[in-house]
N, C-alpha and C positions, 0 to 999 in steps of 0.2 A: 682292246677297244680303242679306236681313234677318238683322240681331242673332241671331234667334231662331233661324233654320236656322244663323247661324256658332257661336252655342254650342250646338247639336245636333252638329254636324260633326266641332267641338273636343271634345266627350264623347266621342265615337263614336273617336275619336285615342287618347283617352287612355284607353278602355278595351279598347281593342285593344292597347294596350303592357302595359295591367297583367295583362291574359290570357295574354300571351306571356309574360310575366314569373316570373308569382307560383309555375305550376306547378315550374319550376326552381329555383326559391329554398325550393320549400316542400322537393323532391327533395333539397336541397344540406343543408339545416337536420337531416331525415331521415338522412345518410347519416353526421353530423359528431356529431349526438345518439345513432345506435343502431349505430353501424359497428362491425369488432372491435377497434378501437383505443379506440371509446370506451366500451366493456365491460371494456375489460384496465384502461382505468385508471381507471375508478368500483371496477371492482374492488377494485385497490391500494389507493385512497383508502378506502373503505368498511373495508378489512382493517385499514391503518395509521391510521385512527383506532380500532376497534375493542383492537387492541394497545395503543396508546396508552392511554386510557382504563382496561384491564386494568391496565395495568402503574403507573397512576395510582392504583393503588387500590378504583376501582371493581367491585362485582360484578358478576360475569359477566352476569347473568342484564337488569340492570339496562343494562350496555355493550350487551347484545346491542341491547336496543329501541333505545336512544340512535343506536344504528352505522344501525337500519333508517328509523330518521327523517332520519337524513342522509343518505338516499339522493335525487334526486330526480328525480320522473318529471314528466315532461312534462305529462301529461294534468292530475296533481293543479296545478303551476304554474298551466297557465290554467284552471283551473276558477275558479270565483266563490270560491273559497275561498281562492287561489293571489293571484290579480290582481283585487278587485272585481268588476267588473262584466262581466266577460271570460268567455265564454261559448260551450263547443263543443258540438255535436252533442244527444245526451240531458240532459246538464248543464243546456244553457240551457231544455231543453220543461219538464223538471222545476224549474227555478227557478221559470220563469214558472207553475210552474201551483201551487205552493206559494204564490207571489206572491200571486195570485189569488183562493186559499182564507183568507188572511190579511185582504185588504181589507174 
């Protein structure tokens, strides 16, 4: 067997484990970020900070934005704006094409 066909082989190995893999992980990630336990306790958090901050002093109005910035969603994390250069779906067409108009 030539080199070339054994790292064709070995790719072919290891992209078959990460396609078995990734859907599950992505499903596991899913269920641990948006499940009702993890709504009950963004919940909490979001509220006992928002109390906190009230009871610190702070205006209401001004607590409120503060409580909705600390919230945080997934999609804003890995946007380009979140993680650099880390890019999903429409995010990354619209970077690139901003990009582009830039050069």
């Amino acid at each position: 067997m030539s080199a070339e066909r054994k790292d064709v082989d070995e790719l072919r190995e290891v992209l078959d484990v990460v396609s078995d893999r990734i859907p599950g992980l992505l499903r596991g990630l899913r269920d641990v970020l948006y499940s009702k336990e993890a709504a009950e306790g963004m919940a909490d958090s979001v509220a006992t900070f928002y109390k906190k901050l009230v009871e610190a002093g702070i205006p209401n109005e001004e607590a409120l934005k503060m409580a909705q910035g600390y919230m945080i969603n997934l999609r804003d994390l890995l946007s380009s704006k979140g993680m650099g250069n880390v890019h999903i779906g429409e995010d990354r067409r619209r970077s690139e094409d901003e990009s582009d108009s830039v050069d």
